[in-house]
VMD Tcl script that builds the backbone (N, CA, C; Angstrom):
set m [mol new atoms 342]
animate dup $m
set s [atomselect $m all]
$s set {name element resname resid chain x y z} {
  {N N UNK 1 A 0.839 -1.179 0.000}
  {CA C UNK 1 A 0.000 0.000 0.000}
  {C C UNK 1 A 0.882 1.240 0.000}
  {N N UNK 2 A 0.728 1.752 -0.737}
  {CA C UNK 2 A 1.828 3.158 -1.337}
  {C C UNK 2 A 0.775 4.333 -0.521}
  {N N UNK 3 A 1.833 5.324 0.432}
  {CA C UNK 3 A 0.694 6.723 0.968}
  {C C UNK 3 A 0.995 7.496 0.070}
  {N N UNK 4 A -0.149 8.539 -0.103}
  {CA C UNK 4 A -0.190 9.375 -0.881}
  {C C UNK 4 A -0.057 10.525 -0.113}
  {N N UNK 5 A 0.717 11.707 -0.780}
  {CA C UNK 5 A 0.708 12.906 -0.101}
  {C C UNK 5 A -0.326 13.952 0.451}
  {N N UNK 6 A -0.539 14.085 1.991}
  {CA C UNK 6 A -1.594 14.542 2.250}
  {C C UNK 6 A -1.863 13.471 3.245}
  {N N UNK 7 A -1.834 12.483 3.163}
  {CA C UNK 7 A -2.384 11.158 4.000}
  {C C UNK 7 A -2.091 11.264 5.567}
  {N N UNK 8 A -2.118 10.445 6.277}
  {CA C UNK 8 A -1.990 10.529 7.276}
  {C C UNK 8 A -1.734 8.974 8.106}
  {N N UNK 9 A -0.671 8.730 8.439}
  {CA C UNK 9 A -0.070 7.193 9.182}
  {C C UNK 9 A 0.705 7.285 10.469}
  {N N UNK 10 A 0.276 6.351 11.216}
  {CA C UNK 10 A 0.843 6.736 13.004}
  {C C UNK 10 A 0.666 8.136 13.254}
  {N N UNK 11 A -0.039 8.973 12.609}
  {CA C UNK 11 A -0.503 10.797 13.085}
  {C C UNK 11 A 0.428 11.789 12.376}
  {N N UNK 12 A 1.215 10.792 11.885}
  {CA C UNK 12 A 2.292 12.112 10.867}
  {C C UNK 12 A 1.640 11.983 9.714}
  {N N UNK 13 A 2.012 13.672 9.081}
  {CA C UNK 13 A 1.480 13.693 8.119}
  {C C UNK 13 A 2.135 13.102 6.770}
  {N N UNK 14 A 1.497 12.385 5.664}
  {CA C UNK 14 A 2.576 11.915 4.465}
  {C C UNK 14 A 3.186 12.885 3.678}
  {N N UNK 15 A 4.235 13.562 3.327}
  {CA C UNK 15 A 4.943 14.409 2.698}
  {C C UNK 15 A 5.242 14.084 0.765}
  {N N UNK 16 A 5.730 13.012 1.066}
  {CA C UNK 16 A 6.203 12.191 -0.479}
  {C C UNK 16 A 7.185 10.965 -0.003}
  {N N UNK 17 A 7.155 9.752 -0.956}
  {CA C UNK 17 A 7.826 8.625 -0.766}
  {C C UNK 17 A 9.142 9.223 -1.563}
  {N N UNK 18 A 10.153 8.793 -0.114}
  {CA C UNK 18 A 11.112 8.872 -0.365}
  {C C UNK 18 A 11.887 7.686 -0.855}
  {N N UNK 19 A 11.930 6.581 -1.002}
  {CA C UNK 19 A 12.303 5.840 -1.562}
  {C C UNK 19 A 11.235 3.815 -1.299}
  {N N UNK 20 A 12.110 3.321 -1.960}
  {CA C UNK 20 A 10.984 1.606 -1.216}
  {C C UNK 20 A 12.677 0.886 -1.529}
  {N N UNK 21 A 12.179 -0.561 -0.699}
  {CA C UNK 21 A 13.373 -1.109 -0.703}
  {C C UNK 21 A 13.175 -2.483 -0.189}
  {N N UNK 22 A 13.614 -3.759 0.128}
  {CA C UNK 22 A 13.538 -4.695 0.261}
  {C C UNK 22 A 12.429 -4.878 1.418}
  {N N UNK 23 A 12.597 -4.232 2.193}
  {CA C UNK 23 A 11.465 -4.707 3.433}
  {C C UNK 23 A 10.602 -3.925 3.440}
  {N N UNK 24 A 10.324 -2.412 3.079}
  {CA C UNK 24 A 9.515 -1.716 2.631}
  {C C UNK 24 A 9.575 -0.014 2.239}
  {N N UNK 25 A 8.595 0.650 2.843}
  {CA C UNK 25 A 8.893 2.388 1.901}
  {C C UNK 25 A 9.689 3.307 2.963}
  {N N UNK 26 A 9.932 4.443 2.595}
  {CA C UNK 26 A 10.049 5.363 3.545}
  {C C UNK 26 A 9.560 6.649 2.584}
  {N N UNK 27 A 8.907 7.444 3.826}
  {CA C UNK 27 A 8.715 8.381 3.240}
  {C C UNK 27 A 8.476 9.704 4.240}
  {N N UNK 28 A 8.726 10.924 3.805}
  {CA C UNK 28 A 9.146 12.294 3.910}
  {C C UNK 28 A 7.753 12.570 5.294}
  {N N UNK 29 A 7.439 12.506 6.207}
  {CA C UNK 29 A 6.409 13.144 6.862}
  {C C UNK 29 A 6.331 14.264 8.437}
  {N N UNK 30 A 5.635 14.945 7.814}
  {CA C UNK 30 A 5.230 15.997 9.470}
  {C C UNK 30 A 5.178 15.353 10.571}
  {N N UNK 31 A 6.334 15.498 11.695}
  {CA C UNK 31 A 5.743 14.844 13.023}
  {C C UNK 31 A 4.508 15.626 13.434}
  {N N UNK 32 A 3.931 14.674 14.053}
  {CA C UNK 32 A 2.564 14.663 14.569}
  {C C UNK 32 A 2.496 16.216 15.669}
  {N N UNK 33 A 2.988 16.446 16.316}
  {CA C UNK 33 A 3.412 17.224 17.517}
  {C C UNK 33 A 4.335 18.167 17.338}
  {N N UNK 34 A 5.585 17.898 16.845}
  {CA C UNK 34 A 6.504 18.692 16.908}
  {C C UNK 34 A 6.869 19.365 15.329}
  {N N UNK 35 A 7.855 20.666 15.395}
  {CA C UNK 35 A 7.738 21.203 14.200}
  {C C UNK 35 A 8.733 20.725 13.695}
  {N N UNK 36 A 8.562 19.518 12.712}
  {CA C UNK 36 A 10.197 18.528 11.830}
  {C C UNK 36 A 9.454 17.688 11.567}
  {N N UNK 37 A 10.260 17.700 10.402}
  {CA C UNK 37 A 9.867 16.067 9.350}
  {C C UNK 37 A 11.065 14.864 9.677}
  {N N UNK 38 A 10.267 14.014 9.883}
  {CA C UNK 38 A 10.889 12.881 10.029}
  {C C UNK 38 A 10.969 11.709 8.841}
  {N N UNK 39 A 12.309 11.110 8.887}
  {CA C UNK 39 A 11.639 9.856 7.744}
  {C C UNK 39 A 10.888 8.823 8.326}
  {N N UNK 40 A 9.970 8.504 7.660}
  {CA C UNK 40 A 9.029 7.181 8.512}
  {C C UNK 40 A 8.839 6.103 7.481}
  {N N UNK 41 A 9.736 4.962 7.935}
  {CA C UNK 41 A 9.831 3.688 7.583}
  {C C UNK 41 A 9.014 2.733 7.993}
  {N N UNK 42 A 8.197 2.371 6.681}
  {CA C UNK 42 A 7.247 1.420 6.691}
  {C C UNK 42 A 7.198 0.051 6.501}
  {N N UNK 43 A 6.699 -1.572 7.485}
  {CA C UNK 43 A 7.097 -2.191 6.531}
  {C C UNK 43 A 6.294 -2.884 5.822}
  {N N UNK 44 A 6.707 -3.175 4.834}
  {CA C UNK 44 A 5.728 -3.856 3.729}
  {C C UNK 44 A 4.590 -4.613 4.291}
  {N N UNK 45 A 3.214 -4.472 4.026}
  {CA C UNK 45 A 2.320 -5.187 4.349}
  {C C UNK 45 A 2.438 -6.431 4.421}
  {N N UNK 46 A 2.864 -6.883 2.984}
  {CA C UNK 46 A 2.731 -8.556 2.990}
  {C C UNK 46 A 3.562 -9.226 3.794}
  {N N UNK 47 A 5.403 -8.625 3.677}
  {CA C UNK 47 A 6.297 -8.886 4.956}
  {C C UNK 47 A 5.777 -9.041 6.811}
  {N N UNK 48 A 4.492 -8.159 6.780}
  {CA C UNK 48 A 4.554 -8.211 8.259}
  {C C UNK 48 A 3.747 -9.014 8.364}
  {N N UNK 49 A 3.146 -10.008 7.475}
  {CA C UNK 49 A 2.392 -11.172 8.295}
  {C C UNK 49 A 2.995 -12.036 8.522}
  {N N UNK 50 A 4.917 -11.755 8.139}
  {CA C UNK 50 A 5.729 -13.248 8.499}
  {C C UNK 50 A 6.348 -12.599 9.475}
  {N N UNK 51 A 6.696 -13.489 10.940}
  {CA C UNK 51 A 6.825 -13.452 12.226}
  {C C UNK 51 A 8.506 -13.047 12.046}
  {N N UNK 52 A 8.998 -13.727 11.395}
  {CA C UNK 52 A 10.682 -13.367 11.601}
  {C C UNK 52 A 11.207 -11.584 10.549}
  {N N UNK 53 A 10.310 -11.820 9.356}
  {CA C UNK 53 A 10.395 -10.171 9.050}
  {C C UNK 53 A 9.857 -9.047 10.194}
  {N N UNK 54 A 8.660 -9.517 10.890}
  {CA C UNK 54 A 8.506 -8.633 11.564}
  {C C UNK 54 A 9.505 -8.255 13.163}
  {N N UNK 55 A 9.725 -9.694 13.060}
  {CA C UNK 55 A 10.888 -9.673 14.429}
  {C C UNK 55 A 12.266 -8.762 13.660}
  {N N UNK 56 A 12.663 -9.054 12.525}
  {CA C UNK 56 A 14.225 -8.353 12.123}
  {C C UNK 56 A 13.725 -6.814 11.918}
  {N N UNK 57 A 12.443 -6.246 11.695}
  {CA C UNK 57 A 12.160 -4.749 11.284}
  {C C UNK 57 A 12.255 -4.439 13.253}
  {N N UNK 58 A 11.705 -5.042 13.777}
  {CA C UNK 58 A 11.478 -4.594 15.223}
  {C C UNK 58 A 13.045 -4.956 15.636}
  {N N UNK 59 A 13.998 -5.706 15.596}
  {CA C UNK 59 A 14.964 -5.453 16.034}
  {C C UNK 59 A 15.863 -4.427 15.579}
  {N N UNK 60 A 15.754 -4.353 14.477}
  {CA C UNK 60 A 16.500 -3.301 13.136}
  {C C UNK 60 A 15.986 -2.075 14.442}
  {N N UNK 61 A 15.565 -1.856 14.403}
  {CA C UNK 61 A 14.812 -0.466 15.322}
  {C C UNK 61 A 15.197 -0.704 16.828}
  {N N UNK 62 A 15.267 -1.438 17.598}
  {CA C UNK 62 A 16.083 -1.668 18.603}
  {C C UNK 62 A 17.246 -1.598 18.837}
  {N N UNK 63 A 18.301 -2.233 17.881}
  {CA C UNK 63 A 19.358 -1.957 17.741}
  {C C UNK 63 A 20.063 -0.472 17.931}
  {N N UNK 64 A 19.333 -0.344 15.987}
  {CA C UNK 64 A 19.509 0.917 15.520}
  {C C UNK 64 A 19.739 2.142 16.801}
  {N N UNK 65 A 18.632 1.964 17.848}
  {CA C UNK 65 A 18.571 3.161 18.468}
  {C C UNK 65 A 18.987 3.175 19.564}
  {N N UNK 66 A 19.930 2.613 19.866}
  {CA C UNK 66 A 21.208 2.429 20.429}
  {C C UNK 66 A 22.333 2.878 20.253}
  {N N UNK 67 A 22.740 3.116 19.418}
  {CA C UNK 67 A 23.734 3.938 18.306}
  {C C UNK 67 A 23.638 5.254 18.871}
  {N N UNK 68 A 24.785 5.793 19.045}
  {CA C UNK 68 A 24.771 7.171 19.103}
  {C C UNK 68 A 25.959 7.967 18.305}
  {N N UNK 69 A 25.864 8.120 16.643}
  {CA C UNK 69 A 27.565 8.776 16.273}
  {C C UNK 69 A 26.717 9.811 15.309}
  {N N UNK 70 A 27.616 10.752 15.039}
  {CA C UNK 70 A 27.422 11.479 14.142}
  {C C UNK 70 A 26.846 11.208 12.243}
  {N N UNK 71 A 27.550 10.399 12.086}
  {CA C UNK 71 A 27.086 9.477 10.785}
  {C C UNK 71 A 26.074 8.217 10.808}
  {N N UNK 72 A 25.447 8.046 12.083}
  {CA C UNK 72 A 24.468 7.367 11.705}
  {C C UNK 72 A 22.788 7.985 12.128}
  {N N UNK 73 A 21.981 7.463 11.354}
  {CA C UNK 73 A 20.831 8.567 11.387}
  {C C UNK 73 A 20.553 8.314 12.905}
  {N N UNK 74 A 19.528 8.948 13.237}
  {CA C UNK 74 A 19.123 8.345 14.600}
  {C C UNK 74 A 17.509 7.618 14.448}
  {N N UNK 75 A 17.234 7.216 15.794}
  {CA C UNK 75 A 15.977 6.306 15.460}
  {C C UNK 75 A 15.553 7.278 16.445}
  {N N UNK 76 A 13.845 8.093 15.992}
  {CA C UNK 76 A 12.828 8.871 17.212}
  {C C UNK 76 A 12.183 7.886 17.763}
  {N N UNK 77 A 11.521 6.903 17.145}
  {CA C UNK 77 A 10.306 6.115 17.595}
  {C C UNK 77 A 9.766 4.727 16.906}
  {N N UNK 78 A 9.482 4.209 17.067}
  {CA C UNK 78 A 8.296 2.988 16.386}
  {C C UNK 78 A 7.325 2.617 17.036}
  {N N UNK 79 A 6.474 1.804 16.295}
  {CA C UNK 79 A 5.201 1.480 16.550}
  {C C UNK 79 A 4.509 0.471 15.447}
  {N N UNK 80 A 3.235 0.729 16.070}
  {CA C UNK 80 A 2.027 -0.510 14.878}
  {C C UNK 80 A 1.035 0.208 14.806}
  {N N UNK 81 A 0.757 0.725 13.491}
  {CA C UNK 81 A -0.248 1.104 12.944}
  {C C UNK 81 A -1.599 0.132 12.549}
  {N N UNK 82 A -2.377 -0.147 12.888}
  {CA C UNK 82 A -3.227 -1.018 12.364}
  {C C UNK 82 A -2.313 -2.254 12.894}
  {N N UNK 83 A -1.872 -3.203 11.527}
  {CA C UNK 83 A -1.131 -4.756 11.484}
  {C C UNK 83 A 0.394 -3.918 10.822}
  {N N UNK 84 A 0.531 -2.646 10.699}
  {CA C UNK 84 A 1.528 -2.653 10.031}
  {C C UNK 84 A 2.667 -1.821 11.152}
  {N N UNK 85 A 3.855 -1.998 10.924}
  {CA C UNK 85 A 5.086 -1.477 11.603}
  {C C UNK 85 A 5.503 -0.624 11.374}
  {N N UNK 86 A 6.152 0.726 11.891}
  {CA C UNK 86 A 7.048 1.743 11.129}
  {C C UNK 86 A 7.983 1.282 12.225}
  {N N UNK 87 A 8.943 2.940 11.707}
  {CA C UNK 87 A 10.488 3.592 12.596}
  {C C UNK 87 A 9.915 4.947 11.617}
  {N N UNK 88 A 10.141 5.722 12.704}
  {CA C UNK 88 A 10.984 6.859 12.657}
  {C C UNK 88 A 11.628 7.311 12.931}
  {N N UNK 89 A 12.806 7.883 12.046}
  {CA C UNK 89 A 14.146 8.807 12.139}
  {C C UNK 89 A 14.380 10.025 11.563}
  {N N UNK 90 A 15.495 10.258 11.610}
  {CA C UNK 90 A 16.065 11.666 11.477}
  {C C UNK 90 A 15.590 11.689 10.060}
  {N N UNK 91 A 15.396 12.916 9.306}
  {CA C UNK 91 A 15.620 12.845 7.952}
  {C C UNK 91 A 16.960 13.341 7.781}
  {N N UNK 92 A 17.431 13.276 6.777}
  {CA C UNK 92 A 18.624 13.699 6.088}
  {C C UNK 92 A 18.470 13.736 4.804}
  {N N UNK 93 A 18.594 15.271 4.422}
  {CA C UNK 93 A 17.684 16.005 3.000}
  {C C UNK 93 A 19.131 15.266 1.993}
  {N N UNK 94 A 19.048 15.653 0.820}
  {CA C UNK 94 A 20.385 14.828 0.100}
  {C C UNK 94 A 20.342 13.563 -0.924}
  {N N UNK 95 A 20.992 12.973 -1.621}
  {CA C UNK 95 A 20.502 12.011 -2.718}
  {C C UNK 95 A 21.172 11.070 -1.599}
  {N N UNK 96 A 20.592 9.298 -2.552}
  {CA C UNK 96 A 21.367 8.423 -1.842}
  {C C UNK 96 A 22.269 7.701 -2.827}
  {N N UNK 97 A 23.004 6.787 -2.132}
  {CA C UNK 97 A 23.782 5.783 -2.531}
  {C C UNK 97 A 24.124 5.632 -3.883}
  {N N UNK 98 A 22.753 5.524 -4.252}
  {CA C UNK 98 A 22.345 5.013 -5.580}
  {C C UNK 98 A 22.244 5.812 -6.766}
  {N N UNK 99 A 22.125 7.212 -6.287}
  {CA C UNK 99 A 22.257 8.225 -7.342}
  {C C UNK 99 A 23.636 8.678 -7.027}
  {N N UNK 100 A 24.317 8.785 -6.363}
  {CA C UNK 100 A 25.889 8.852 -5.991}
  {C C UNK 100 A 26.457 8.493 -7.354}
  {N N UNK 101 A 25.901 6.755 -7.142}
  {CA C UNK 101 A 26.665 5.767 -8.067}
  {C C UNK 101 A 26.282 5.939 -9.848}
  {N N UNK 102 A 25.160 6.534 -9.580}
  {CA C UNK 102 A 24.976 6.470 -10.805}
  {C C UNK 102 A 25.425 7.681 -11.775}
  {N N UNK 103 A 25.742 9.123 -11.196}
  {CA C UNK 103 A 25.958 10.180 -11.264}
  {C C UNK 103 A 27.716 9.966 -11.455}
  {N N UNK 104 A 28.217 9.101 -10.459}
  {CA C UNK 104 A 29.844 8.798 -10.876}
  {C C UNK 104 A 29.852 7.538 -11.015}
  {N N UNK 105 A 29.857 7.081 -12.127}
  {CA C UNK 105 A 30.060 5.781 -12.822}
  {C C UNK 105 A 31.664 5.039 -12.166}
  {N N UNK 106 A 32.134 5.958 -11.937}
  {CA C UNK 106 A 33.926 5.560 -12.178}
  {C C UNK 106 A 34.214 6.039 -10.748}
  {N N UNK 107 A 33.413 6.018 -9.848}
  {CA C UNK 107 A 33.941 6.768 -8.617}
  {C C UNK 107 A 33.531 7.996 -8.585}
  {N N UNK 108 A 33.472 7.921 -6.993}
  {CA C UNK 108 A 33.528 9.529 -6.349}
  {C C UNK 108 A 34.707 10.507 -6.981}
  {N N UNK 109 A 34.601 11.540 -7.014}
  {CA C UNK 109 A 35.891 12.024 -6.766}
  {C C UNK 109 A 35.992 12.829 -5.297}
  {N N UNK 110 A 37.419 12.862 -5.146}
  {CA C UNK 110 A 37.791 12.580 -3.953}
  {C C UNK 110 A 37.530 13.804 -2.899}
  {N N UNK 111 A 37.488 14.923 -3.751}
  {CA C UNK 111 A 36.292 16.019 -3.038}
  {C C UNK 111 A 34.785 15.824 -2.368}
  {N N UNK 112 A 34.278 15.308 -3.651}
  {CA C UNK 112 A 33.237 14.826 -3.400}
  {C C UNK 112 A 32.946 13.884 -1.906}
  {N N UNK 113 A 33.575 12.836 -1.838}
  {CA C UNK 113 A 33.683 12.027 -0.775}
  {C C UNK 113 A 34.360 12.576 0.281}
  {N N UNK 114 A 35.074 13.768 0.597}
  {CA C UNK 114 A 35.716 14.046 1.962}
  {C C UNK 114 A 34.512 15.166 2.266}
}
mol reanalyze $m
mol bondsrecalc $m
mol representation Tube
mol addrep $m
């Protein structure tokens, strides 16, 4: 189930999907309360009716928010919406990985990366 902008999930508002990915979406939304957008990671519907995806998204988020460094995002919160799971974290405005790679075929250059 893809949100549409405007929508509304765990009380934040939906902004735009920021990306989807093996276990499920994330996307751009208004915290509920406070003035910041958070990313809020969703996981795939069909994934959360199997017990061990839903155990690795709920540990992924346990872990995760444990962590405390400068380079890794942070984790605000999770929960269950209905049958379904999020996380929310920090956003961090910026391309990813994947447009990095695709933008430098041959590598970063070395500006770029410091």
């Amino acid at each position: 189930m893809a949100l549409q902008p405007g929508s509304t999930f765990a009380g934040y508002v939906i902004e735009r999907r920021i990306g989807v990915g093996g276990m499920g979406a994330v996307y751009l939304a208004k915290h509920p309360r406070l003035p910041r957008r958070d990313a809020l990671k969703i996981l795939d519907a069909g994934l959360g009716a199997d017990q061990g995806f839903r155990a690795r998204f709920e540990r992924e988020a346990e872990l995760t928010s444990r962590l405390d460094h400068p380079n890794i995002v942070t984790i605000h919160d999770r929960g269950l919406e209905g049958d379904q799971l999020w996380i929310s974290m920090r956003y961090v405005d910026g391309v990813d990985a994947a447009q990095l790679i695709a933008q430098y075929p041959t590598g970063l250059p070395v500006e770029r990366a410091l």
